[in-house]
N, C-alpha and C positions, 0 to 999 in steps of 0.2 A: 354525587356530582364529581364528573374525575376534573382533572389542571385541563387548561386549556394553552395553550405554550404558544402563542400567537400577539401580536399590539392588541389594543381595544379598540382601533378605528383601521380600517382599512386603506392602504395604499395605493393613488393611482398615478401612469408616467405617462407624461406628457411628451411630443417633440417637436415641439416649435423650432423652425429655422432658423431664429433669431440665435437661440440657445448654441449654435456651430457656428454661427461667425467668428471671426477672429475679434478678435476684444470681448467678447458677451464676459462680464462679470457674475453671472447666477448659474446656476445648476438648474434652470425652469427645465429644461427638456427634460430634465432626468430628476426631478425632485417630487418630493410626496404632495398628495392631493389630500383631502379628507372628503371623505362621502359627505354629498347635501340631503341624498334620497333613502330609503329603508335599503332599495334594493338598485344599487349602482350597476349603469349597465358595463357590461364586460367591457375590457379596456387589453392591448397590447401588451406583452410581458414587457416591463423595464425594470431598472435596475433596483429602484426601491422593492418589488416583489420579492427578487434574487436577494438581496441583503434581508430578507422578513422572515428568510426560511430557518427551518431548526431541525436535527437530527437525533434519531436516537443511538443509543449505544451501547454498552451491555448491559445484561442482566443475570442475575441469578439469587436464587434462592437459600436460605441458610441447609445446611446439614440435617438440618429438627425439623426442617420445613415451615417455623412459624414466624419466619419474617423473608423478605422480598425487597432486593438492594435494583435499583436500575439506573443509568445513565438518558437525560435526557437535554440536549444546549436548549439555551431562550437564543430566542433571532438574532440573526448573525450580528445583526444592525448593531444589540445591546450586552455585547459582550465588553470586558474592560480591557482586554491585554489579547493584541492578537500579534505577538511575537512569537507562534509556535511554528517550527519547523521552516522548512521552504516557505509554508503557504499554510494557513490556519483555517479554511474556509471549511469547514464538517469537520474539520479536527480537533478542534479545540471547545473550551465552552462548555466542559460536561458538566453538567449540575448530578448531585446524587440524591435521587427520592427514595425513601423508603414505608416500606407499608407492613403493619403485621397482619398474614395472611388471612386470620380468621375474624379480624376486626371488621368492625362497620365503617370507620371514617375514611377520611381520604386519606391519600395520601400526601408524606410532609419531607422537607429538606433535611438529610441528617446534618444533626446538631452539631456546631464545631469546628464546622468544616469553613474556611476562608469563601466569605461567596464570590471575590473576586477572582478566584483560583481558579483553572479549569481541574477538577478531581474525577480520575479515571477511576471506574470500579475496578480493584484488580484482584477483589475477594472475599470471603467471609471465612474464619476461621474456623475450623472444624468444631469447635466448642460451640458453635453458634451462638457467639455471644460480641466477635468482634466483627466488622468493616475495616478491611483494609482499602484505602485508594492511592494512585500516583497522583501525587498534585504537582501540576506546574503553575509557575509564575513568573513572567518577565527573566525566562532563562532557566530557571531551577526547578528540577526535579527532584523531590523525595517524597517518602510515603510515608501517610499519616494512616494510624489506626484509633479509631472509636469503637467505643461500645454503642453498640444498637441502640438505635432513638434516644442518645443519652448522651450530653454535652461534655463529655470526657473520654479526650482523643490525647494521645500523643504522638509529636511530631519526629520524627529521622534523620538526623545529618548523615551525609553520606550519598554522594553520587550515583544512584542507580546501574550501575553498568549493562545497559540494556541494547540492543540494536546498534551495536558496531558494527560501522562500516555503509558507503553508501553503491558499492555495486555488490556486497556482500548481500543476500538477499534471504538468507534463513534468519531466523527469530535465533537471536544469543541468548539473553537469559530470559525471555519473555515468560517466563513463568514464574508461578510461587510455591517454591518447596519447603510445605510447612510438614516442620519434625516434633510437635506437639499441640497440644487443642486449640492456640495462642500464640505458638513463633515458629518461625521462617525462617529462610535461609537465600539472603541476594547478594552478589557480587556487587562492590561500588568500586570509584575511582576516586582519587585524587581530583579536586574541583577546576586544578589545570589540567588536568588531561580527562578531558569527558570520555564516559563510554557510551554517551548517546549523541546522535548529530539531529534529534528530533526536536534539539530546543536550540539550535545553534543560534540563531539572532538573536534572543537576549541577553545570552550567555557574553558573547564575543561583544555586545556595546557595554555591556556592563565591564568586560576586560581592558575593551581600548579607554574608555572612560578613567579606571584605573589606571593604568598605565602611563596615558598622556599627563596627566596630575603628578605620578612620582616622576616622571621626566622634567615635567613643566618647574617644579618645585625643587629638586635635584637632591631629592633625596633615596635615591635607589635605582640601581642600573634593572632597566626594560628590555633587556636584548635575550631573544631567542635564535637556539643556534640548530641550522640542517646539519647532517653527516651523511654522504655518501659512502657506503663502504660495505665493500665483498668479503670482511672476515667471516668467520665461523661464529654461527649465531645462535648455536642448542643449545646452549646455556645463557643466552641472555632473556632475561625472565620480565614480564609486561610488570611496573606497578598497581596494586590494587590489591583489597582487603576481602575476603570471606566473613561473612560477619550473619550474625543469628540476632534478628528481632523479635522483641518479646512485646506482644501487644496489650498484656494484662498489667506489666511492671513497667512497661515505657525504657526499658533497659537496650541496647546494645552493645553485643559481646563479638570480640574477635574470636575469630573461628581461628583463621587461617592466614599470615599474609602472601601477598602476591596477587597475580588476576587469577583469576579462572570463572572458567565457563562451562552450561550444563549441568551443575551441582544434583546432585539424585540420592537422597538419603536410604538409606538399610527402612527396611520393613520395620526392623525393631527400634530404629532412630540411634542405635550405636554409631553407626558409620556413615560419612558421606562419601559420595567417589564423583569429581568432578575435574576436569582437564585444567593443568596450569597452563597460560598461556604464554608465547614467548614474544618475544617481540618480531615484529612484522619483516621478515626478508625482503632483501631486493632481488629481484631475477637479474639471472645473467644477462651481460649484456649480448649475448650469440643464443638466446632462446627463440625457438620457434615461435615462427608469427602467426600464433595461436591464441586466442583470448586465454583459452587454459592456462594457456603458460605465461603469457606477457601479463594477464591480471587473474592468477587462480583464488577462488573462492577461499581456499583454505591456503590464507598466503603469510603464514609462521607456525611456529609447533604448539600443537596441544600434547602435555603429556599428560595421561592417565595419574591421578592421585587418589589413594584410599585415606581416607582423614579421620581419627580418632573425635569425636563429634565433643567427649569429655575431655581430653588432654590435649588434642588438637597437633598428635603426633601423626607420622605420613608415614606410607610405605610409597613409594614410587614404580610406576611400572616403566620398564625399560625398553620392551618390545611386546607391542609395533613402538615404531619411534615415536609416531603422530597419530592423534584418534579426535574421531568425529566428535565431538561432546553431545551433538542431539542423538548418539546411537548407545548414551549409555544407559543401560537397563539390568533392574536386580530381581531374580528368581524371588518366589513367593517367599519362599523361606529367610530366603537373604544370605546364603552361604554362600551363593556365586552371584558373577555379575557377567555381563557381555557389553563389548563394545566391538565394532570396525574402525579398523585402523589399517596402515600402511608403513611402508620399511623408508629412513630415507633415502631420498635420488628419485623415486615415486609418486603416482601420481593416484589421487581417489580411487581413479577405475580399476589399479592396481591392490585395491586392498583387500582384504578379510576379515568375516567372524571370527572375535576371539573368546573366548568362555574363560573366565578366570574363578579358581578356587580364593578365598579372599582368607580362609587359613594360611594357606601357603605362597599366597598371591602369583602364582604361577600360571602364564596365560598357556591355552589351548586352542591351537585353530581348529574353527568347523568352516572346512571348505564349501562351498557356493558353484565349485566345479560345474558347468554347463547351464549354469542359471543367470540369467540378468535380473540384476537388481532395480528396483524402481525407485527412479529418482525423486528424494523427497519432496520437490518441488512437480512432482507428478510432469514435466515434460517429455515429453515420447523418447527423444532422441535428445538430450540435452548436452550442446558443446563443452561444459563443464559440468561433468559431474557434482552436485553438493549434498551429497550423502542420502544414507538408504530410510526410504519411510520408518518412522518408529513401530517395534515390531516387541519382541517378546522374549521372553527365557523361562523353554520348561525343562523338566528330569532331564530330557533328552537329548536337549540343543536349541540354539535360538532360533526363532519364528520369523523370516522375513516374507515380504513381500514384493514377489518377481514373474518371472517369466522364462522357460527355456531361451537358452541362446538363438535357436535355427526360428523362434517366432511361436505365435499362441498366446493365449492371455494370459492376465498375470492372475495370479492370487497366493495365497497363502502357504509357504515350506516351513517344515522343521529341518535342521541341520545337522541332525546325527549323526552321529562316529558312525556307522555302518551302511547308512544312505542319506538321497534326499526323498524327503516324506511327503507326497502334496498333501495337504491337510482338508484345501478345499473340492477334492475332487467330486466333479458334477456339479459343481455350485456355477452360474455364473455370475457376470459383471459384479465380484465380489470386491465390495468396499476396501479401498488402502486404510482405512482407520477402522481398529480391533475396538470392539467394547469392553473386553475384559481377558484375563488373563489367572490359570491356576499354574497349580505344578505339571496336570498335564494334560490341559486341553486349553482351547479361546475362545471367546466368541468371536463370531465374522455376523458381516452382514450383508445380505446379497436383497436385489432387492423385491424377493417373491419371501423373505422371512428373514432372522435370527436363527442360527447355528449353534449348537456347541462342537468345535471342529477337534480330533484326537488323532494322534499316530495307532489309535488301538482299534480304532473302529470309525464307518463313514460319519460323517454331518449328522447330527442327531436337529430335526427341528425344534423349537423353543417358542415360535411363536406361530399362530393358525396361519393358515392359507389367507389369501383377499381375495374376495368377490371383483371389488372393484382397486386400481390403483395399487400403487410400491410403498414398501418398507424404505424410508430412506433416512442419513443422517441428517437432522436439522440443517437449515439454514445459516452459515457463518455470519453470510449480509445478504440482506435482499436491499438493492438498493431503489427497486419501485415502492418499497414502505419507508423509504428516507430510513432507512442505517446506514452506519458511516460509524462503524467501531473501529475505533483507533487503535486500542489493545484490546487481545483476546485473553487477558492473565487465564478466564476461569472457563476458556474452552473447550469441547471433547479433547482436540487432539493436544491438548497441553495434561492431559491427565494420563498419568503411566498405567500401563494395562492392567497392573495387578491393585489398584484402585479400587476397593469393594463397592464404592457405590453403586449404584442402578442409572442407566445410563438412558436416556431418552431416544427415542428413536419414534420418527414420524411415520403416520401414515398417510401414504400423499397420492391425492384423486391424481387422475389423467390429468386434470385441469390445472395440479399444480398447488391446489389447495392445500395445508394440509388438515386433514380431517378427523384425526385422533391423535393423541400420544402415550406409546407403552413405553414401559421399562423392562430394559434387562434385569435377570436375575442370576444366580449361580449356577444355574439349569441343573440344581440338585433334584429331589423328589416331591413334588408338593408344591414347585418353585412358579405358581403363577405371575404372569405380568399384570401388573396392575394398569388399567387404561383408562383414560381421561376423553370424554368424545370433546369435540371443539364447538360442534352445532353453529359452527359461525363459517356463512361463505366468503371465501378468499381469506385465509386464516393463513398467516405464515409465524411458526414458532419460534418464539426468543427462550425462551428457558422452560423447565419445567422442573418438577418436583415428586417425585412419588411419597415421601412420607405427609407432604402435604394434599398429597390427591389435587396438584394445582397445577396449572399451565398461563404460560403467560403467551402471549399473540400479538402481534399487529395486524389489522386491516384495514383496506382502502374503503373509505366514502366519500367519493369525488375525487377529488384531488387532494382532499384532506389523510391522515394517519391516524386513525384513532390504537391505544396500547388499551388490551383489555386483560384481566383477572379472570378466568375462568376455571373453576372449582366444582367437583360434582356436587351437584344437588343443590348448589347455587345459581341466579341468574350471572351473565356475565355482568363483572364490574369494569366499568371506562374510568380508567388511569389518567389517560392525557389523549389529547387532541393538540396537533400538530400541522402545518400548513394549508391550514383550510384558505389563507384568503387568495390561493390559487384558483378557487373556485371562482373567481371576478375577474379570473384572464383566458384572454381567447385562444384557445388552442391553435397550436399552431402547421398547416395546414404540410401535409408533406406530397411528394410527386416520386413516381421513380424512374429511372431512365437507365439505359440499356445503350452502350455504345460499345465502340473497335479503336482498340489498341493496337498499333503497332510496331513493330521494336523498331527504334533507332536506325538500328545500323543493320536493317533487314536477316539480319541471323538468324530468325526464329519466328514460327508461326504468328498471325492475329490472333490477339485475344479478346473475348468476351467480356464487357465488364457491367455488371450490374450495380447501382448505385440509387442515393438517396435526394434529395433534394428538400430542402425546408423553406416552405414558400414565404414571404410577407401576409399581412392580412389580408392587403387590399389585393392578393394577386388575381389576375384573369389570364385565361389561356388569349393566346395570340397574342398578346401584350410583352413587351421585351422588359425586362429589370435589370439592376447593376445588380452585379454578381458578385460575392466572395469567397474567392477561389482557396483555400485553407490547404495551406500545401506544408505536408507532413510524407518524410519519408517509410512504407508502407505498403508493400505489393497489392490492397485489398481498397477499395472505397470504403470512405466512413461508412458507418449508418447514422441514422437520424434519432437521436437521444433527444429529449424532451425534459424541460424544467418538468410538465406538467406530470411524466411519465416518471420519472427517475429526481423527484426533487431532493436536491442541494445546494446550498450556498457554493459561487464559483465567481473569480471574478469575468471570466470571459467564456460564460454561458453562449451556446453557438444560436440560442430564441436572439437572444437581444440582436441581432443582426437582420435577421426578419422585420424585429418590431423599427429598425431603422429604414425599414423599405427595398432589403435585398434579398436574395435568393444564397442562401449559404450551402456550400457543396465541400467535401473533401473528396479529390479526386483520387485513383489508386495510383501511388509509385512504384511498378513493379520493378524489383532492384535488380534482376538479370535484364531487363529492358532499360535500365538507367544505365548502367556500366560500360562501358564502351574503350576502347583504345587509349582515349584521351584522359579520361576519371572515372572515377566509381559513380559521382552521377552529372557525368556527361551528357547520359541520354535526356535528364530529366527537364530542359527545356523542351524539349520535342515535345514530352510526355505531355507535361502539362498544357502546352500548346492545342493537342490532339485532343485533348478534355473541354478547351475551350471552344474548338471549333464544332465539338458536339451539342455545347449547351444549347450556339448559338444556328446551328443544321436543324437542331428539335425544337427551337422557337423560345425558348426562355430566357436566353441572355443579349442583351446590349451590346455588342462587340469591342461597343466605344467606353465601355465604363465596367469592365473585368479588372478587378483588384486581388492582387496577391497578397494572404495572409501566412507566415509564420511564425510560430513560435517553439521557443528550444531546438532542438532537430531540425525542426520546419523552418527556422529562423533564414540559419543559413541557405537552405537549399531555396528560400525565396530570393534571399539577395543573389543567387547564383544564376539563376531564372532569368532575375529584371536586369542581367548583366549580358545575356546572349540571347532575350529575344525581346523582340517591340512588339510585343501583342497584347500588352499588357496597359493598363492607366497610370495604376500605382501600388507601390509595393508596402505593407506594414510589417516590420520585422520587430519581435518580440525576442529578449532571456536569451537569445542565439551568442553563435560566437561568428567570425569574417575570415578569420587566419587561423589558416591550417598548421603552420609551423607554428608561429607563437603558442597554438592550442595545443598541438602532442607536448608541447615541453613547458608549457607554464603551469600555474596554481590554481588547484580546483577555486577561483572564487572565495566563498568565507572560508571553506577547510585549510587556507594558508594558514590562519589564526589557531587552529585547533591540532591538526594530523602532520604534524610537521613529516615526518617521512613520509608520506604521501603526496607532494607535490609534485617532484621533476617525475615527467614524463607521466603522470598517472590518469589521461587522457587516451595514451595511447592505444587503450583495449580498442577503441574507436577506429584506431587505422590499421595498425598492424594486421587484421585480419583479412580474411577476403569470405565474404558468403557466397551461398548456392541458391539457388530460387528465384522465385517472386519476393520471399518474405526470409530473410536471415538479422541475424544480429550486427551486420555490418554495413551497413548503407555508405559508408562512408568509408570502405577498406581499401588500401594503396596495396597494402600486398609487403608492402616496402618499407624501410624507415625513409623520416627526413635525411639521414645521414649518407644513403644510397642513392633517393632521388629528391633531393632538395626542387628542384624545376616541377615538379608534377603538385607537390601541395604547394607550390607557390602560384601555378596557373589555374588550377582550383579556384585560392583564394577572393571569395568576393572583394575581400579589402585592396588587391591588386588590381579590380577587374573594374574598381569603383568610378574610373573615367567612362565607363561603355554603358553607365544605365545613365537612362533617358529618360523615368520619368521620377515624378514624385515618393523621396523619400520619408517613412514616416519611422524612425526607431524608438524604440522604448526598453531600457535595462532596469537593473537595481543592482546596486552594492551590495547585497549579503545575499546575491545568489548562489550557486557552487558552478555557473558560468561566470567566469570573471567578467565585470563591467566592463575592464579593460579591452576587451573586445570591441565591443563598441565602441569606446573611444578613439582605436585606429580606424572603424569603419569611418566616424561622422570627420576624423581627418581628414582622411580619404576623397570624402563625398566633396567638404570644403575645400579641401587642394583642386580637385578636378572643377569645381564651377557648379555644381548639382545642387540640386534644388533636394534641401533635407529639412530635417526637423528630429532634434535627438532629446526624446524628454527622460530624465535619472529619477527614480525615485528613491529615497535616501532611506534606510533600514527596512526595505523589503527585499522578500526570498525571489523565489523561481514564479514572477506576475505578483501584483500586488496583494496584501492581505487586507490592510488596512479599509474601510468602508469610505472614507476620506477620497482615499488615493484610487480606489475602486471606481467612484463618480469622475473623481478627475480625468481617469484613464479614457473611460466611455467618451467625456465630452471631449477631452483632445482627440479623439479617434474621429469623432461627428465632426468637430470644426477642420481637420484634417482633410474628411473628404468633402466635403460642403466645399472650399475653397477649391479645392481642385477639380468641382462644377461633377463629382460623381455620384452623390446621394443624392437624392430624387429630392425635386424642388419644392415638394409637397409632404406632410406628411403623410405615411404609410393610413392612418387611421386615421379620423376626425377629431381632434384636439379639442380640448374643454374639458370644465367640471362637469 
């Protein structure tokens, strides 16, 4: 019998009208029902459903094969601590089960572990004898390791230094680089200066907490201090420690001090080579109004360090000046290494393969001459470079993955002193992510087979033809089976090529299923894959095993998740069952529509716009509904996601708007159609205007009860909307900011408390740019600074514009968002200086929208008595109310 990770009584929402009045003291509309009947008839999604839901999250199998670690949250409702990140909703709450493969029972909780902790799997140590996980707690991060099914864990001091940065968008040390059967190697930080922003709100109340007390008390000065300054910064070095966990002894050992990033140990575990990091440069003030350049990804120095792993003595490389940390990689042997790196005054795009001898540590470029590289974040064309896919080092030179400069697809080079080598020639649409790596060949994956690719000879195949369907690499998330992994510590692509495991690779029907899983092998002589059929339709793979002949799976039965065990020559085992009591909510009905765009300011062709619509229950064609108009800037129309399709906890699920009686729509912003003479989105009254009059042309909207919703991004550009057109009822603006100038030059929000050099002006990627298209990274680009056109973001600003909206205000922030609240607080000045009809509600220790389940109800029913009183939600409810 597997877990079943659901309540034991089913939830139902009610919305009685009473519940949105202004005074109602209950939460009736939005509060839990208990079934009277066996079988309760289906009911509207609300909010109790969305708080019931649970996710899974990683998994993976020991080394030996005979034990199975996995991630699973209980409902969101019954979590203890949801102070994780921005927003905790599928993030937090991971419980860790474990099961020994070959055993009969179920599966059980490793032992040890805080159950109030959210504990991320981040691994199982090569010895297969430990679990390592990242536990957080009201702020704190560190990893604890256990031995398997066995009440003896030791806990880590030591800040993680994991995912710094929050437009920084590569994984920093997201990995675990273990240097024997038992220990590891992670960067941490100093507990005032975090290297993660993924637990900022506990962290930062627990600090003001502190700090108000030694003030309050006076016994120790609280003062933190900014520095502005353009000296010379290649030698001022980031704090933070290289440190070696030992999960058999509970020991840790200083490695190395300083920060550094990437850390990537010698084959033989002599050596580590990982980037010291420097401290964060300011750009000039006369840089190009380039995101590149006003906020680059790689924005201080990493320099290359080789580390004596027993002595913990360095050699330093000195050129390039700065190097990638995710591009450092060690040949089979371990006598060389490569990285890409750049000279400084340079920029990414400007860099090179370097091969370094680690006797004589002397680097060597392997030019890339005529080849584009592929950006690791796989974007076609991406306005800032953030380094090349992780790729390889054989005899010959390193293995990237590119593309001619003049155009063609990319796949697989060697970079040899004498040429460049394609490796995959004939292959196509061959996979960015290598399964393995020799001295001198790889494997690829293309997806009619497995490869073993050489400079000596073409693609040798490794794995048979398919009758039916592709070879492809598992699934990272599929988020129709509720996953929502937070870290991927024990991922394909966190594993270095020369890795000897056997590497999973699906077989996946046309239909998406997947239907088998083989493994790679060394595609020596002899070297068959060993494969696993799944015999289960709609199977989608979370881990597998080869020396356990085991596969692990999720798939749908209803709207429920079941996780199965499947073993050859066994029947499948069910693990857990996960949000079945979806199956008691009505699905929710969707419409599509097809309307004409037209630019603004007549420059440019009509366009076409294909779009979604998600009906109420009770909807009937010819009948008109209040609409909510979900205004996010975005060349493209939503589509229509579904709690019941895609379930996760969220607190402003776009069902629940349905189940209130409306028609929920996100119209597209096409940002060449927004921009006009006057702003960047100038146009986008028009736009949205032109979205309404289509709802209301094809019969589904009310003309009289169209409500503008935004949130963050969307925020503002709603109050900018309800500021230059009357077509509207009332506006809900969410997390946004009102003020252009105070925005380019104020404090991210909570990052005042944490990134002190990070403040002044680090907003600005936002404006200094200017995009191209329908769809660019700049919705919001002056082109300009405030310093040149102070008049253009100030006539922008909704918070100036705040006398011209006409109708009903409804704002909503939080204090520990990384948009300052203070935004809002000039808005709701604003509204009240001018005479307008507002309503500003704060929620106090929430991130970017509410986490908390509390403040979740509370939001819903301000929202309902919100439009209730402003005569816009429908007088009735959407469904027939009752147990």
């Amino acid at each position: 019998m597997g877990m079943r990770v659901s309540r034991s009584s089913l939830s139902t929402c009610l919305f009685p009208i009473a519940a949105f009045l202004i005074g109602a003291g209950t939460l009736a509309g939005l509060g839990t029902g208990h079934a009277q009947t066996a079988v309760p008839a289906p009911h509207p999604l609300g909010v109790e459903d969305v708080l019931d839901l649970s996710v899974y999250g990683q998994a993976q199998f020991s080394p030996d094969g005979k034990w199975l670690a996995y991630n699973v949250t209980p409902p969101y409702d019954e979590l203890g601590d949801y102070s994780y990140w921005l927003y905790a909703y599928g993030l937090s709450g991971h419980q860790l089960w474990i099961r020994e493969v070959a055993a009969n029972g179920p599966p059980r909780l490793q032992p040890g572990l805080d159950p109030e902790a959210t504990n991320y799997l981040a691994g199982i140590s090569p010895d297969s004898r430990w679990v390592l996980v990242l536990e957080h707690k009201a702020g704190r991060l560190r990893f604890v390791g256990c031995r398997l099914g066995k009440d003896d864990c030791h806990r880590f001091d030591g800040e993680p230094d994991i995912r710094d940065g929050y437009f920084t968008l590569f994984s920093w040390n997201e990995r675990i680089e273990w240097v024997s059967g038992h220990a590891f190697l992670m960067p941490v930080r100093p507990d005032s200066l975090p290297g993660s922003e993924r637990h900022a709100r506990g962290l930062v109340g627990q600090m003001l907490w502190r700090d108000w007390n030694l003030a309050w008390s006076g016994k120790a000065p609280t003062a933190s201090e900014m520095i502005s300054t353009g000296h010379e910064k290649s030698e001022d070095w980031a704090d933070g420690r290289l440190m070696e966990f030992d999960l058999a002894t509970g020991e840790a050992r200083l490695v190395r001090a300083g920060r550094y990033a990437g850390p990537k140990a010698s084959p033989d575990g002599q050596y580590v080579a990982a980037a010291r990091v420097g401290e964060r440069v300011r750009p000039p003030s006369d840089v190009p109004l380039e995101t590149a350049r006003t906020h680059p990804r790689f924005d201080r120095r990493y320099a290359l360090h080789l580390i004596d792993l027993a002595t913990g003595d360095v050699k330093a490389l000195q050129k390039p000046y700065t190097v990638d940390p995710g591009s450092i990689t060690w040949s089979v042997n371990g006598d060389r290494l490569s990285v890409f790196g750049w000279e400084e005054g340079e920029t990414p795009h400007e860099g090179e393969y370097y091969v370094i001898d680690t006797a004589s540590f002397t680097p060597v470029k392997a030019s890339h001459a005529g080849l584009q590289l592929a950006d690791r974040n796989l974007a076609p064309d991406p306005a800032d470079f953030s380094g090349p896919t992780a790729g390889a080092l054989l005899d010959t030179g390193p293995v990237v993955y590119a593309r001619p400069e003049s155009g063609g697809t990319y796949g697989w080079y060697v970079l040899s002193e004498a040429s460049l080598v394609l490796l995959t020639q004939g292959l196509e649409r061959v996979s960015p992510q290598l399964l393995g790596a020799g001295r001198t060949d790889v494997r690829v994956l293309s997806p009619d087979g497995v490869y073993l690719a050489s400079p000596a000879h073409p693609p040798k195949r490794l794995m048979p033809v398919l009758e039916d369907g592709v070879y492809a690499v598992p699934h990272e998330i599929v988020p129709e089976h509720g996953w929502s992994g937070e870290f991927r510590f024990g991922s394909g692509e966190r594993l270095a090529a020369t890795d000897p495991r056997p590497r999973p690779v699906s077989v996946r029907r046309r239909n998406g299923d997947d239907s088998a899983v083989r493994f790679t092998g060394s595609g020596g002589k002899g070297d068959t894959p060993t494969e696993i059929e799944t015999g289960v339709s709609g199977a989608r793979l979370l881990a597998a095993s080869a020396p356990a002949s085991a596969a692990l799976v999720t798939r749908r039965v209803g709207s429920a998740t079941d996780l199965l065990l499947l073993q050859k020559s066994r029947a499948p085992q069910s693990l857990a069952r996960i949000n079945d009591g979806l199956d008691l909510t009505l699905p929710v009905a969707d419409a599509s529509i097809r309307y004409q765009l037209s630019d603004p300011e007549g420059g440019m062709p009509d366009r076409t716009m294909d779009g979604c619509l998600s009906l109420p229950p009770d909807y009937e064609a010819g009948r008109r509904y209040p609409v909510i108009l979900d205004i996010y800037p975005v060349g493209l129309p939503g589509r229509c996601r579904h709690v019941r399709d895609m379930p996760r906890p969220e607190a402003l699920a776009s069902d629940l708007w349905t189940s209130l009686g409306f028609i929920y729509f996100r119209p597209a912003m096409p940002l060449d159609f927004a921009r006009t003479n006057e702003s960047p989105i100038g146009g986008m009254p028009d736009l949205a205007e032109q979205s309404a009059r289509a709802l209301v042309g094809q019969g589904y909207a009310d003309p009289d009860r169209i409500v503008l919703l935004g949130i963050s991004q969307g925020a503002v550009t709603a109050l900018y909307i309800s500021a230059r057109s009357d077509r509207f009822a009332a506006v809900i603006a969410m997390n946004g900011w009102s003020d252009f100038l105070s925005h380019y030059f104020g404090a991210r929000g909570i990052a005042t408390y944490l990134h002190l050099d990070q403040n002044g002006g680090d907003n600005r990627w936002r404006y200094d740019c200017v995009g191209e298209g329908a769809q660019n990274r700049c919705p919001f680009g002056f082109g300009e600074t405030p310093f040149e056109h102070p008049d253009a973001y100030a006539e922008t600003s909704p918070v100036v514009l705040a006398s011209r909206i006409d109708i009903p205000v409804l704002l909503v922030h939080s204090d520990m968002d990384y948009i300052s609240m203070s935004q809002f607080d000039e808005m709701f000045g604003a509204l009240y200086r001018a005479g307008k009809e507002a309503r500003y509600v704060r929620y106090w220790g929430e991130g970017h929208t509410p986490s908390s389940p509390a403040n979740i109800r509370d939001l819903w029913r301000r929202m309902g008595s919100f439009l209730a009183e402003c005569g816009i939600r429908p007088e009735k409810p959407a469904m027939k109310t009752g147990k």
